[in-house]
C-alpha positions as CSV (number, residue, x, y, z in Angstrom):
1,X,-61.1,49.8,-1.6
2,X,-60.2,46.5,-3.7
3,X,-58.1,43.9,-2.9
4,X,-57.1,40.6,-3.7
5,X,-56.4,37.9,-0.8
6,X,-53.6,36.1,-2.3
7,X,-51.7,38.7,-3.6
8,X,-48.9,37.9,-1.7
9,X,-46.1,41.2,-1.1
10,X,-42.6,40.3,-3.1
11,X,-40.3,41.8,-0.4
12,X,-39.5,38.9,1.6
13,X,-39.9,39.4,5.7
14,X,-38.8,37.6,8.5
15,X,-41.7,38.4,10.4
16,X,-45.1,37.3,9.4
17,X,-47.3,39.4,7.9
18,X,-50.6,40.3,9.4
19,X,-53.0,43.0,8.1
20,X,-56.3,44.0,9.0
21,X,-59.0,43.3,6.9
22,X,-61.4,45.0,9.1
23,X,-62.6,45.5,12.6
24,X,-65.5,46.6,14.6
25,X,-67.0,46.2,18.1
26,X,-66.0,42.5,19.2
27,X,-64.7,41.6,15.8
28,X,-61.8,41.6,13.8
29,X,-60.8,39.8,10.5
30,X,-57.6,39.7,8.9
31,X,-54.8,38.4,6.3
32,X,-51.9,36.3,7.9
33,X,-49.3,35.6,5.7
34,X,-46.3,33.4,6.9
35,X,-43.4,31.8,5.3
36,X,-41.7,28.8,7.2
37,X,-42.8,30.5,10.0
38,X,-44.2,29.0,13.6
39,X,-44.6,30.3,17.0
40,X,-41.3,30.6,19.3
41,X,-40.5,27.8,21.6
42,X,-42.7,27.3,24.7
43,X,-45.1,30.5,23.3
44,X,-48.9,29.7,23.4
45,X,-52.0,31.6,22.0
46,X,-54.1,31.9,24.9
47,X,-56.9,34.4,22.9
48,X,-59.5,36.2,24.7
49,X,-62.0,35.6,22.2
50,X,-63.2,32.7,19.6
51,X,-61.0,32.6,16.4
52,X,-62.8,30.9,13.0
53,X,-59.3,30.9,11.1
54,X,-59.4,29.0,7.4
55,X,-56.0,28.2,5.3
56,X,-56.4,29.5,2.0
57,X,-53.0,28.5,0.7
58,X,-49.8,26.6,1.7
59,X,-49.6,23.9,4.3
60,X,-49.7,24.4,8.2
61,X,-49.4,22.1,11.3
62,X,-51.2,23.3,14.5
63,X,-50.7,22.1,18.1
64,X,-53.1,22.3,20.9
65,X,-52.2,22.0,24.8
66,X,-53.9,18.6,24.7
67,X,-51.5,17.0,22.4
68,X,-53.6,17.1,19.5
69,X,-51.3,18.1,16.3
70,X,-53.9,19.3,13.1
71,X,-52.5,19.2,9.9
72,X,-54.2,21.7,7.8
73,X,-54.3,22.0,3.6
74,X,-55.4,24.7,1.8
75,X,-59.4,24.8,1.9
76,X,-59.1,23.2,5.6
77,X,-60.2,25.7,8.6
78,X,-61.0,25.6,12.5
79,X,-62.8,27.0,14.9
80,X,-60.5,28.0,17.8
81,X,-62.7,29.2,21.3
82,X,-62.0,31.5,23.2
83,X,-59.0,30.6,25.5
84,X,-57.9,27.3,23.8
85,X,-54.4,27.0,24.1
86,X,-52.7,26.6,20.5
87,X,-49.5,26.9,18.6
88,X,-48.3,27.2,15.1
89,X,-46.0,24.3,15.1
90,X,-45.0,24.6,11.2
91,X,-45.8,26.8,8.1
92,X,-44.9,26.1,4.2
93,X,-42.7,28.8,2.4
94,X,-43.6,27.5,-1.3
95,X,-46.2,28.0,-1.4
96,X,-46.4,30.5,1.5
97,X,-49.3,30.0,4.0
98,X,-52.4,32.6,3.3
99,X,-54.6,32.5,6.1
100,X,-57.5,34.6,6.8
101,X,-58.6,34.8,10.6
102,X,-61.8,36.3,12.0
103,X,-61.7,36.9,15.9
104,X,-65.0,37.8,17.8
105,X,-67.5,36.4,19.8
106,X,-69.3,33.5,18.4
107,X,-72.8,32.2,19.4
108,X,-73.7,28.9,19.9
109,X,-74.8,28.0,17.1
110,X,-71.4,28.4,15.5
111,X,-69.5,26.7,18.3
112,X,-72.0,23.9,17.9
113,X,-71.9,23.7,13.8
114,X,-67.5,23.6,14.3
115,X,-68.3,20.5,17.1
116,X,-70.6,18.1,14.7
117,X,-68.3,19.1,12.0
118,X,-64.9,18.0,13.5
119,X,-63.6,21.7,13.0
120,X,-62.9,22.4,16.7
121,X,-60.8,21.0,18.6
């Protein structure tokens, strides 16, 4: 099976669009894409495991509990622990946001690389 990341579907949604890239025991990668979209008022991710999540296209704005606000480009990406609360605050529609996301359980060595690399928050 062949496919191409930022192919993006024509038919316009007003949901997101998530799809599973693939999964296996503790780990799971897939496509997001979203169009203006953000998370509903007072909503918060509170994931049960780490989340390495990189923008591949569009611009995004992400909110943590702490009152941090990340603006992210294409290219940009962060490491998200396990638990951290967080929230899509904003998404571009042109271009629309491609993200790819990869949920499992990290060792330390990652979680360590994303903290002397600014990428976690």
């Amino acid at each position: 099976m062949s496919s191409n990341l930022f192919t993006i579907p024509e038919h316009q949604s007003d949901e997101e669009v998530i799809e599973l890239l693939a999964e296996g025991r503790e780990l799971r990668i897939e496509r997001i894409i979203s169009r203006g979209h953000a998370s509903p008022p007072g909503f918060w991710y509170d994931q049960e495991l780490d989340e390495w999540v990189a923008l591949l296209q569009g611009e995004a704005r992400v909110r943590f509990e702490n009152g941090i606000t990340r603006r992210l480009q294409a290219g940009d990406y962060l490491f998200l622990p396990a638990r951290l609360r967080h929230r899509v605050e904003s998404t571009s529609t042109e271009p629309p946001c491609v993200w790819l996301a990869v949920h499992g359980s990290f060792p330390e060595q990652v979680r360590a690389a994303s903290r002397e690399g600014n990428h976690e928050v």
